[in-house]
C-alpha positions as CSV (number, residue, x, y, z in Angstrom):
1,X,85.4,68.4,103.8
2,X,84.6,71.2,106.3
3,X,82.9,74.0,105.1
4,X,84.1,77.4,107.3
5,X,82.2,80.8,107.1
6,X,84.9,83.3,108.1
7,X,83.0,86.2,109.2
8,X,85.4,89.4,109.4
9,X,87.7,87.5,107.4
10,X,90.2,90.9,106.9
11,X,90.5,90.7,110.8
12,X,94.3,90.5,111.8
13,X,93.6,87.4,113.3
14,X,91.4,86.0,110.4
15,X,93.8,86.8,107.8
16,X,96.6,84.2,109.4
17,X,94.0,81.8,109.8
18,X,92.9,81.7,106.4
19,X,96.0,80.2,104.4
20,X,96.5,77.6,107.6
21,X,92.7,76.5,107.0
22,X,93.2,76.5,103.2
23,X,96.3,74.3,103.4
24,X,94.5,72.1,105.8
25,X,91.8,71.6,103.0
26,X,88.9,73.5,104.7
27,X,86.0,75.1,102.4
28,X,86.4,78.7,103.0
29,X,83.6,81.2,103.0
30,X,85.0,84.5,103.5
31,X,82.3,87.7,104.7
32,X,84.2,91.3,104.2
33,X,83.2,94.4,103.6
34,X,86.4,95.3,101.8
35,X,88.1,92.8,99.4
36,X,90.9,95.0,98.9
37,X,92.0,94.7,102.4
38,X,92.5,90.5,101.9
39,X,96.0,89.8,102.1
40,X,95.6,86.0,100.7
41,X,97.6,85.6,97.4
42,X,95.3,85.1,94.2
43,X,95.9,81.6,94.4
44,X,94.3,81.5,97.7
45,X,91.6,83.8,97.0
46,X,90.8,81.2,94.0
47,X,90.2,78.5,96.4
48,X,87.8,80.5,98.5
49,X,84.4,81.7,98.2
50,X,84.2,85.5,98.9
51,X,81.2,87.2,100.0
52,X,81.1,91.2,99.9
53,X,78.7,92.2,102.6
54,X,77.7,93.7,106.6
55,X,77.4,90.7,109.1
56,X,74.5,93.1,110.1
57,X,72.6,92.5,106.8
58,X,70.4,89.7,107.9
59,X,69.8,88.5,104.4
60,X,73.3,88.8,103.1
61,X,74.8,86.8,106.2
62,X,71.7,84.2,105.7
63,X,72.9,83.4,102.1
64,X,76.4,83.0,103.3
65,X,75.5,80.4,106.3
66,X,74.1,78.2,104.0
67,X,75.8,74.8,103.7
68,X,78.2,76.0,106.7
69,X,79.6,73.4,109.1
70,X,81.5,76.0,111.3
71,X,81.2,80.2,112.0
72,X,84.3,81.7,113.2
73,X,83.4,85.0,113.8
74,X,86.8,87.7,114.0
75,X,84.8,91.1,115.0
76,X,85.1,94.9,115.5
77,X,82.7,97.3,116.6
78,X,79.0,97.1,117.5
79,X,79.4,92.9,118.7
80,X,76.7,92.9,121.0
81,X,74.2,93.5,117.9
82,X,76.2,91.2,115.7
83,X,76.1,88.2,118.1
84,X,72.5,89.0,118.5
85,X,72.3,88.5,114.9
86,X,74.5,85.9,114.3
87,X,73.2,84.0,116.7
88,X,69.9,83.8,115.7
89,X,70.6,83.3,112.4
90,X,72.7,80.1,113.1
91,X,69.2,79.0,114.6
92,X,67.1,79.6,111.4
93,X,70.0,78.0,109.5
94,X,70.6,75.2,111.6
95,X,74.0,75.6,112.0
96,X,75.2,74.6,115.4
97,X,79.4,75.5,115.7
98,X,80.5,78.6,116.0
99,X,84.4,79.9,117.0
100,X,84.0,83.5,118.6
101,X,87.2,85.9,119.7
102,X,86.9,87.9,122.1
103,X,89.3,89.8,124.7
104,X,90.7,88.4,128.1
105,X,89.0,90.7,131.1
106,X,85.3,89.9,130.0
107,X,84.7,88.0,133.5
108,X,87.4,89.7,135.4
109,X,89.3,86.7,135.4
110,X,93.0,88.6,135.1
111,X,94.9,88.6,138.5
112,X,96.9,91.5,140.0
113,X,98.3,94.7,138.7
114,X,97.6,93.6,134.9
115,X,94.4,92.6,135.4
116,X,94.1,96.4,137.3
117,X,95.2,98.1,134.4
118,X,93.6,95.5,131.4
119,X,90.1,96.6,133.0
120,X,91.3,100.5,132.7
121,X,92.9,100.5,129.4
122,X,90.0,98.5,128.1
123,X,86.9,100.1,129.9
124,X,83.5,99.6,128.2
125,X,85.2,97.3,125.9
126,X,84.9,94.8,128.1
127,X,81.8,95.4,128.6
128,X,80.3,95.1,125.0
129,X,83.0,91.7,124.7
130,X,81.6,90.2,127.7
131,X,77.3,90.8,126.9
132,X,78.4,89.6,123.2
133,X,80.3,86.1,125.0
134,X,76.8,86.1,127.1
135,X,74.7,85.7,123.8
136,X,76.6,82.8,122.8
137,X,76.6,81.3,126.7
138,X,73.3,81.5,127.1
139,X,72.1,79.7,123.5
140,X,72.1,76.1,122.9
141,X,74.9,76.9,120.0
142,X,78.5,74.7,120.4
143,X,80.6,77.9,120.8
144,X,83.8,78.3,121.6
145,X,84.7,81.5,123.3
146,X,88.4,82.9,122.6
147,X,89.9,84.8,125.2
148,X,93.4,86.2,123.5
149,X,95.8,88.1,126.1
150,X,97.2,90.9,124.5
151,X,98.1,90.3,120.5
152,X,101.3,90.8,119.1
153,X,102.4,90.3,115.2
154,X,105.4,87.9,116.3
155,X,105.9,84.9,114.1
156,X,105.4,82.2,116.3
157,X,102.9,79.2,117.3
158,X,103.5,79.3,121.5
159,X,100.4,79.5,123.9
160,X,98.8,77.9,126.7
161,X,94.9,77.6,127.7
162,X,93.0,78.6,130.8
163,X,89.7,77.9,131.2
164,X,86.3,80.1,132.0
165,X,86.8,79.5,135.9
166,X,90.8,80.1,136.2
167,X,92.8,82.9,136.4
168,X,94.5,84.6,133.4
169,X,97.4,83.9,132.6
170,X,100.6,86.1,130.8
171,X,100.0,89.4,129.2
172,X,100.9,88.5,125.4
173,X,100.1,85.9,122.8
174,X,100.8,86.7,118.9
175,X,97.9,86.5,116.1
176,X,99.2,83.2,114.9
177,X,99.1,81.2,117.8
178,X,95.2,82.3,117.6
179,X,95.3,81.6,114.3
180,X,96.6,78.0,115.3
181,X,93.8,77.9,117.8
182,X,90.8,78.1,115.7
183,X,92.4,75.8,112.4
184,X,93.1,73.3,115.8
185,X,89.0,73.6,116.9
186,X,88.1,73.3,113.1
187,X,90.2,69.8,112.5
188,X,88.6,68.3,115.7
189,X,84.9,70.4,116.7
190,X,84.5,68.8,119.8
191,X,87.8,70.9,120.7
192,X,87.4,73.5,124.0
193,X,83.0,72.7,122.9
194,X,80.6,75.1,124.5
195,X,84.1,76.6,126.3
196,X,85.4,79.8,127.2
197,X,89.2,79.8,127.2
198,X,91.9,82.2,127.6
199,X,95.2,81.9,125.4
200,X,98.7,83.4,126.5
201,X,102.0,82.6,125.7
202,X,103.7,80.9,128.5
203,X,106.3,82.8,130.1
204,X,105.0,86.5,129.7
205,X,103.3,87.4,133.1
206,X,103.8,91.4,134.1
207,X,102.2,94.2,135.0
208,X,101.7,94.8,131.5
209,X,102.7,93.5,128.1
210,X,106.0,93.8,127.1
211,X,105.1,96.4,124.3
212,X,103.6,98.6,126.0
């Protein structure tokens, strides 16, 4: 049985993750800072192993590595440190796999007038996403670098994949097809291994997303 350290795990994209993981039989770890934000039922929360703590607390996200087969990491906020840090502690633990989201734009791989206003809206976002992909790039870690188009709450499993080198496709893709994504890598690792891929749904290409 897999063992999965979900680090983030209240992350919008984390949180429909978890219950496909769980009913795929997965052993999840779950790193949060705050419990009260999980939306799994009690049930779920029963069949996981929950972890309060800072992915920047070296000692705290050392303890919860142990006996991991897979990181997937779901992230806000100062991710060039925590990739740093994540990084090397995957080393010290000897855990190879790791499933990392990030944002589309990072190499400047969108085309066209969305890709034009994807680097504006997002600025030095892109910037922090892409030097935090780099850490991962650069180590001898299996990662697999997610590349969502923009995220929408729609209840629907529908994407398509590009890879590091080609162009972005569509503007949109909802949380669950993500979700889908990352329980797809954990049933077969070798999945999109040491990859950088971009996921859309099909069909939504504009100037901007639809929503906005």
């Amino acid at each position: 049985m897999t063992n999965v350290l979900v680090l983030g795990a209240t992350g919008r994209i984390a949180q429909q993750a978890e219950p496909m993981l769980l009913d795929e039989g997965v052993n999840l770890t779950l790193m949060l800072r705050n419990p009260n934000k999980l939306n799994l039922t009690s049930e779920q929360q029963k069949r996981a192993n929950i972890i309060v703590g800072d992915v920047l607390d070296q000692a705290t996200l050392t303890d919860a590595m142990q006996g991991v087969d897979i990181v997937y990491a779901n992230l806000a906020g100062d991710v060039i440190e925590m990739a740093k840090l994540i990084e090397q502690t995957m080393r010290t633990v000897g855990v190879k796999r790791i499933v990392w989201i990030s944002t589309l734009g990072i190499y400047d791989e969108v085309p066209g007038n969305f890709g034009k206003w994807n680097n504006e809206t997002l600025g030095d976002y892109l910037t922090h996403y892409a030097e935090a992909a780099k850490v991962f790039e650069d180590s001898d870690l299996d990662y697999t670098i997610i590349r969502p188009a923009w995220l929408t709450d729609k209840d629907e499993v529908d994407y398509e994949v590009t890879g590091r080198t080609e162009a972005f496709k569509g503007t949109e893709v909802s949380r669950k097809s993500i979700a889908a994504v990352v329980t797809a890598i954990v049933q077969n690792p070798q999945k999109y291994e040491r990859a950088s891929i971009g996921v859309n749904k099909p069909n939504t290409d504009g100037d901007k997303p639809a929503f906005m």
